[in-house]
N, C-alpha and C positions, 0 to 999 in steps of 0.2 A: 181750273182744278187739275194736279197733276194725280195720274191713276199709278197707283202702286201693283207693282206686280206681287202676288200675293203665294208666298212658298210655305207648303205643309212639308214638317222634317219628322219621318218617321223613323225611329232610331232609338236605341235600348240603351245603350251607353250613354250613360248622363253629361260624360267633362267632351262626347263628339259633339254631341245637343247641343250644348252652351256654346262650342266653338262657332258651330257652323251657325246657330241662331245670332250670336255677336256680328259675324264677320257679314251677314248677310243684311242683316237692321243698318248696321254701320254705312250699308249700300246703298239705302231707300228700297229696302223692300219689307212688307208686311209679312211676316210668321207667324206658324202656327207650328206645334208640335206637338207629338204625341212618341209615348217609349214604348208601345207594342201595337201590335195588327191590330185588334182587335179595336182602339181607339183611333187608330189612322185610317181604320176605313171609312168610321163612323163620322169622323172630320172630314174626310175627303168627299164624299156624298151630303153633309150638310153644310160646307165653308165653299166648296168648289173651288180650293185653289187654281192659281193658273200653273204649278208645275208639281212634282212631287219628289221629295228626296227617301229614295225610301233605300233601308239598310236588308241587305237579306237573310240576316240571324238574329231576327226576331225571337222571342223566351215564348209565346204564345201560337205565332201563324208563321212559316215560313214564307220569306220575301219573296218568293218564286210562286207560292200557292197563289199571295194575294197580288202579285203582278198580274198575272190569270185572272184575276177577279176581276181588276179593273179593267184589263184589256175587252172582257165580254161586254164593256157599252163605254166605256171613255177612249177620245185617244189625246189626251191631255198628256205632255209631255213627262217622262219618270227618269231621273237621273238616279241609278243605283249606284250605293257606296256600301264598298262590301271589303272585308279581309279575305275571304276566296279569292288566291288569286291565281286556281288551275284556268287554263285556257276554256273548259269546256264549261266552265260556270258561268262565264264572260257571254260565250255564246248562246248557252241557253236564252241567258238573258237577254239579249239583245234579240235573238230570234222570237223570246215571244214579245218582245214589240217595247223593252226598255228603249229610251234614246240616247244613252253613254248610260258608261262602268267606268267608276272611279275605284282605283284599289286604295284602300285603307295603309298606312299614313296617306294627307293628300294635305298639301298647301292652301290657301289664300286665294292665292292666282290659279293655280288649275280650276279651284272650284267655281270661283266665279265666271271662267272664261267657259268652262262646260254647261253651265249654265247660262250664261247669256245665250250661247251657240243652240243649245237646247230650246228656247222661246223661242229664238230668232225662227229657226228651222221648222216650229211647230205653226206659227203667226204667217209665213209667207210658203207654207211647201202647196204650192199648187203646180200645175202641170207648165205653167204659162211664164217660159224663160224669162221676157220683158219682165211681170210682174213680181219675179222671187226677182229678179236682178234691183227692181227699185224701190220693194217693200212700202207699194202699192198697187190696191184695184183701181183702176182709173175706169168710167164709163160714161163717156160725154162729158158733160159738166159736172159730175160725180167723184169726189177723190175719196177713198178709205184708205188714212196713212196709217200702217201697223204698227211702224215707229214710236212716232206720236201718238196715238191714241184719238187720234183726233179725223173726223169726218168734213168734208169741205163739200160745197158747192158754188161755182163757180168764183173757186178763192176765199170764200167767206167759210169761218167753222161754224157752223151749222149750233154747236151746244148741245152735242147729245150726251142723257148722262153714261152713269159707266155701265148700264144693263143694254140700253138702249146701242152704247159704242159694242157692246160682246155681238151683239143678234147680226148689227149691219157686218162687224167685223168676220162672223162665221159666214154669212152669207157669202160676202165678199171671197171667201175661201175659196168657197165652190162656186163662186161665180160661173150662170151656166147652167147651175143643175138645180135639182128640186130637192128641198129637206123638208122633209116631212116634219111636221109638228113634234110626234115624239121624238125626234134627234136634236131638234132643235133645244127644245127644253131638260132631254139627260143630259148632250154637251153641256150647256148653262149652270142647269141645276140639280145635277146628280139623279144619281138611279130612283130614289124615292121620291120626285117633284108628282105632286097630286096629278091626276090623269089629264084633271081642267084645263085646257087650255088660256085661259080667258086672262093672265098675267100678261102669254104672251100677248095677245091680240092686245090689249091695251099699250104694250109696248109697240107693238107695230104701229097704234094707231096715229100714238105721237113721235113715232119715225120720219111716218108719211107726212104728217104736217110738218117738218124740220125739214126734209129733202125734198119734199116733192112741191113742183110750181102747181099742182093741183092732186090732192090728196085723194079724189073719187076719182083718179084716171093717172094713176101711178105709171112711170116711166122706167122706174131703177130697180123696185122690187115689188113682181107677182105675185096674188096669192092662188093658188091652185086649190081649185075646190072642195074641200072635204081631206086634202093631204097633205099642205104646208105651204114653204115661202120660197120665189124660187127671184134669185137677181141672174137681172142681165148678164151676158157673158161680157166680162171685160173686154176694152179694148185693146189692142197686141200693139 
């Protein structure tokens, strides 16, 4: 099964909407849209796209206010498409944690190469040159390929589904460090995901069975007790 990378287009202008949702489906990838703040938030926290197009002359919430919104618990990639095209708008944006500014008119090819680069850069930005260079964690006999989407142990794809590929894959990120349960699950499932943990655990538990040669004495990912999920640090 191949996983669609899945783009919410937040934008007010109807004939940009249609352009940018045509040109993007035309790609293989799944949209969603909404024409004001107010709805692209509500999308954004219930759909959990993997990226966001958001315009920032919204009729309702300023794209700046709600870039801030999301940056206080996502860092889900945001490609801004804006007719602003003073220098210091640019950088606002970008400082408070957009990942490109497209100025309005914008092409085909720009959009989609800012956008590929934008996942690409979001999927492999960890600290560990090897790993952004191959756009894999690798950990023993362990592969998490970003690329692909796809989880391997020793050669073989494991079959994990696509909840299952997000969790190994976030981990995989921070390979190394510990994510606490709630980060784990706002990453995944936006700001509103019930306090429960017990989707994830269930998700973990059939991770461990799919990776691990013995599921009660886990090799590739920890649980830390009371705080979350931590993997192995990658090998260099």
């Amino acid at each position: 099964m191949v996983i669609k990378d899945k783009i919410l287009i937040i934008e007010d202008e109807k004939g940009i909407r249609n352009f940018m949702k045509t040109v993007l489906s035309a790609n293989g990838y799944d949209v969603l849209e909404a024409e004001n703040g107010t709805d692209g938030y509500s999308m954004l926290t219930s759909h959990c796209p993997d990226l966001v197009i958001l315009d920032l002359g919204l009729p309702d919430i300023d794209g700046v206010s709600l870039l801030k919104a999301i940056r206080e618990w996502s860092s889900k990639p945001v490609l801004v498409v804006s007719a602003r095209t003073h220098e210091r708008d640019k950088v606002e944006a970008l400082d408070l944690g957009a990942d490109d500014y497209i100025t309005k008119p914008f092409g085909t090819s720009e959009l989609l190469a800012r956008l590929r680069t934008a996942i690409r850069h979001t999927r492999i930005s960890v600290n560990k040159g090897a790993m952004a260079h191959r756009g894999k964690c690798i950990i023993g006999d362990l592969t998490v390929d970003f690329q692909k989407y796809r989880v391997f142990v020793k050669g073989e794809d494991v079959g994990l589904t696509q909840n299952e590929f997000r969790i190994v894959a976030l981990l995989g990120k921070y390979a190394g460090k510990v994510l606490t349960y709630d980060f784990i699950m706002k990453e995944l499932w936006g700001p509103n995901v019930p306090d429960d943990n017990r989707i994830l655990r269930v998700n973990m538990a059939n991770i461990r069975r799919k990776i691990e040669e013995n599921p009660s004495e886990p090799k590739f990912i920890f649980t830390e007790i009371g705080i979350g999920y931590r993997m192995v640090e990658a090998d260099e």
